[in-house]
N, C-alpha and C positions, 0 to 999 in steps of 0.2 A: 422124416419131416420134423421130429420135435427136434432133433439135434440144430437142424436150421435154425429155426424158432430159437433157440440159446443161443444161435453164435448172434443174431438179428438183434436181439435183446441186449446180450452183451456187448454187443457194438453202438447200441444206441445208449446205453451207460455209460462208454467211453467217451463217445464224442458227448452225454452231458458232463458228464466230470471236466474235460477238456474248456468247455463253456462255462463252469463254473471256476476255474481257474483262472481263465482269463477273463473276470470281470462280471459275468453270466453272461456274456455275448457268446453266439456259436455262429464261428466264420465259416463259408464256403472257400477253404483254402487253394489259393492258384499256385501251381507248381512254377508255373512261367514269372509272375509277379516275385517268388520267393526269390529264385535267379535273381533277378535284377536288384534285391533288397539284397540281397545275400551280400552282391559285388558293390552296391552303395553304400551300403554299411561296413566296410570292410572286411566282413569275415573271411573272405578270398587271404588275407594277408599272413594270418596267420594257421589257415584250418585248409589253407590251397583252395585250388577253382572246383576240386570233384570233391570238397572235402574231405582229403584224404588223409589228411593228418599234414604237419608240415613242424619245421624246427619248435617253432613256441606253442601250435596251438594241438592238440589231439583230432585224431578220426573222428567223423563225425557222420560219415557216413560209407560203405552201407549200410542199412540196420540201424537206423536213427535211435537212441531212445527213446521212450515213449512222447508225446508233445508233455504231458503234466508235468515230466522230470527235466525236461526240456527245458519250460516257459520258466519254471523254479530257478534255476540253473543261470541262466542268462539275465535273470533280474536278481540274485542276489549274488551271486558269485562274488568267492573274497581271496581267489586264486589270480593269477599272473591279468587273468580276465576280468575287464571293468565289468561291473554290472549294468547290464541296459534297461532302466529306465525306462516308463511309459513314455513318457516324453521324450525319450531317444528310438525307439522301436517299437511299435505301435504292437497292440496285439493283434492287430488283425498281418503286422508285417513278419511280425515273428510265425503264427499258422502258417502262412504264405512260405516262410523261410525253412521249416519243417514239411511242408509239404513237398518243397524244391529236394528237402535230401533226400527222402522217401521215396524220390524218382532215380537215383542216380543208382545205375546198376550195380551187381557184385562184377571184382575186374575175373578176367578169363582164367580158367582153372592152369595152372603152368603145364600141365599135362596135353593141354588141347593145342599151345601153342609149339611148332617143330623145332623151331630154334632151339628152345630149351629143353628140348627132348634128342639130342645128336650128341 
């Protein structure tokens, strides 16, 4: 029971810290919303559709970084990546857009699949 209680506690630090990074608002992030922000913002172009990594941009998912290093990341970035700006990517669009990779499975072990097991 106490262990519970730490991971509960722990997790509600996380999501404030998450909230105190973006602004001190704490979104209810949509996975479905993030999708559609993800592909209207472009990140599709360079990060692929399952964010997989793709020529210019790295994986990105599965196994998102944390959202703090995330939100950090995508507004200040001084890599090949513009930084986005509140006024380009909202924070509630960005939780929304971390919440979208959070969902995207790990791909099938090559083991499971027989083709590549002949």
């Amino acid at each position: 029971m106490r262990f519970a209680r730490v991971r509960v506690h722990a997790f509600g630090l996380a999501a404030l810290a998450a909230g105190l990074l973006l602004g001190g608002e704490v979104f209810a992030a949509s996975a479905e919303k993030g999708k559609a922000a993800y592909i209207q913002h472009g990140c599709w172009a360079c990060h692929g559709f399952q964010a997989q990594g793709g020529v210019t941009g790295p994986k990105l998912a599965p196994d998102p970084m944390a959202i703090e290093a995330f939100t950090a990341f995508v507004r200040t970035t001084d890599r090949t990546m513009p930084p986005y700006m509140e006024a380009i990517l909202s924070n509630e669009d960005l939780a929304d857009i971390h919440a979208y990779l959070e969902t995207i499975p790990k791909p099938a072990d090559y083991k499971s699949i027989p083709l590549l097991n002949q």
